[in-house]
N, C-alpha and C positions, 0 to 999 in steps of 0.2 A: 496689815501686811498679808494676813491669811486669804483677803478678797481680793489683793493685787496677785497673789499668788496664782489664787483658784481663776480667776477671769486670764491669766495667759496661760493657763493651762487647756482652758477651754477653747481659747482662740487658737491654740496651736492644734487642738483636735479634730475643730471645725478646719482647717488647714492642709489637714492630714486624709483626713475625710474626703474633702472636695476633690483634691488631687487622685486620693483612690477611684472614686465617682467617676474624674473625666478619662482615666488610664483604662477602667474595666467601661466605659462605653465605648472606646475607640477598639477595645480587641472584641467586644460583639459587635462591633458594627460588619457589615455583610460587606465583602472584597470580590473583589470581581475574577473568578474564576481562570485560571488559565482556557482557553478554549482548547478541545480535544475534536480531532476532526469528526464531525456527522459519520454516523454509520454509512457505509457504502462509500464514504467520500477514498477517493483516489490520491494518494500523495505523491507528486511524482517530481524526479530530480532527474535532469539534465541538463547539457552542455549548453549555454544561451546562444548559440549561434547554427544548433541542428534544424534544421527545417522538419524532417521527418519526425523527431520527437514530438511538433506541435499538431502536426497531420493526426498522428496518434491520440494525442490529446483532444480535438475535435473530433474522433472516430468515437472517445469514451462520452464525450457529452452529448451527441447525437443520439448515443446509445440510450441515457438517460443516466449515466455517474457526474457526481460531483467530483470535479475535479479540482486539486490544490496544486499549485506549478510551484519549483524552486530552481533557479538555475544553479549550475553547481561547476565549478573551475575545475574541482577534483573527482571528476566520477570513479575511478577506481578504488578512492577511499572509499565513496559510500557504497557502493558494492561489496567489497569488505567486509564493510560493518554489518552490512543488512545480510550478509550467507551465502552470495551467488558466487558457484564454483565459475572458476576462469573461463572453463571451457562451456558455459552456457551463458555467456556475457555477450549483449548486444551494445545498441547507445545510452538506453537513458532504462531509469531503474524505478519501481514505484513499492506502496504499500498501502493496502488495503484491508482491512478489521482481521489484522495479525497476520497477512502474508504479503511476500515479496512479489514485484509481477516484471520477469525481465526482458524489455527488449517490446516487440511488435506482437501481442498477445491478443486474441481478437478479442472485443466486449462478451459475448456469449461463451466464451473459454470461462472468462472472470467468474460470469455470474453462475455459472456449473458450479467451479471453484467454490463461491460461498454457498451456494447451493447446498454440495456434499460435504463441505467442511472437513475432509479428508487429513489426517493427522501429517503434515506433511510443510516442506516452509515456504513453497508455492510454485507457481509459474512459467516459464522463458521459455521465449522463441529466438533461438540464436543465433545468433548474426542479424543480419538483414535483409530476409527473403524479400525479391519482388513479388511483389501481390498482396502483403501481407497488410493489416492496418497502417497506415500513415506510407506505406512504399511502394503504392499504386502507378502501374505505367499502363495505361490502356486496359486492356483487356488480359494482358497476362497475370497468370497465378504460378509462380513455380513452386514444385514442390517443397511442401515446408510440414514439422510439427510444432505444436506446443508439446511441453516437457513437464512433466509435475514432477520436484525435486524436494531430496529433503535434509536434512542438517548435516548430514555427515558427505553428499554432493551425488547420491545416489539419484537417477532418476529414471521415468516411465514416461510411456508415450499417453497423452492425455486427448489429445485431437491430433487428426492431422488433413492437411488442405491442398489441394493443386493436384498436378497429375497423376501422381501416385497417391492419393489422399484415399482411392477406397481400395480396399485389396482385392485381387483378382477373383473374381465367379467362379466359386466350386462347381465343377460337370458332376451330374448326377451320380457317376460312377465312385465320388469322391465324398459326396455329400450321404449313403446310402452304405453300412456297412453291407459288406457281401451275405450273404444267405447261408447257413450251417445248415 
């Protein structure tokens, strides 16, 4: 009886064992990562039926960004979620290695942006300037800025482009304090 005993005691070890065995190699075994976008990669969400959203999108890969597209039914929600005050809301909304980018922002804006790294939650150009990335009509640029903005919807002027884009030439007499 003691060797019937001891052999299913054994058997149920070996049992207990195997099952431990194939449990703890299924939770080392290597699981395939969520993927997180490449650095510089662009993520951008807009309406699927905007033309100029995609204009845009070809203006960031020409530039040399990876871009990631998601059409989106509801853009005011993601804008929302993502920080952009109302009042610097254009079409389509993106994010890049932790900032927002809103609207028609030119690629060389962006790469300043990661450039300076500026403590701030990023971006827009609001509305839909002609001339601007992706809203191209011939040869006109009307006046437009990009906005660097930040969490509470405070912003600053970051670039600005078209006819008002450089400020007027100080005359010497302006440029040179007067002589004591």
């Amino acid at each position: 009886m003691k060797k019937k005993s001891l052999s299913n005691w054994f058997w149920l070890g070996s049992v207990v064992l195997t099952i431990g065995a194939v449990l703890a190699a299924q939770e080392l075994r290597p699981r395939p990562a969520v993927a997180a976008p490449a650095p510089d990669t662009v993520v951008v969400y807009k309406s699927p039926t905007c033309g100029c959203c995609s204009k845009w999108i070809d203006h960031l890969k020409q530039a040399g960004f990876t871009v990631e597209s998601h059409d989106e039914a509801e853009m005011s929600l993601v804008k929302t979620k993502l920080g952009v005050p109302e009042a610097l809301a254009s079409c389509h909304t993106a994010t890049v290695n932790g900032y927002v980018i809103e609207g028609h922002v030119p690629a060389e804006d962006i790469r300043q942006l990661l450039a300076k790294r500026p403590n701030a939650t990023g971006l827009a150009v609001p509305g839909m300037p002609i001339g601007s990335p992706g809203m191209e009509v011939g040869d006109r640029v009307d006046a437009y800025q990009t906005l660097l903005f930040d969490a509470q919807g405070q912003s600053s002027v970051f670039n600005q482009y078209g006819a008002s884009a450089a400020p007027p030439a100080a005359s010497a007499e302006q440029a040179v304090p007067p002589a004591s």
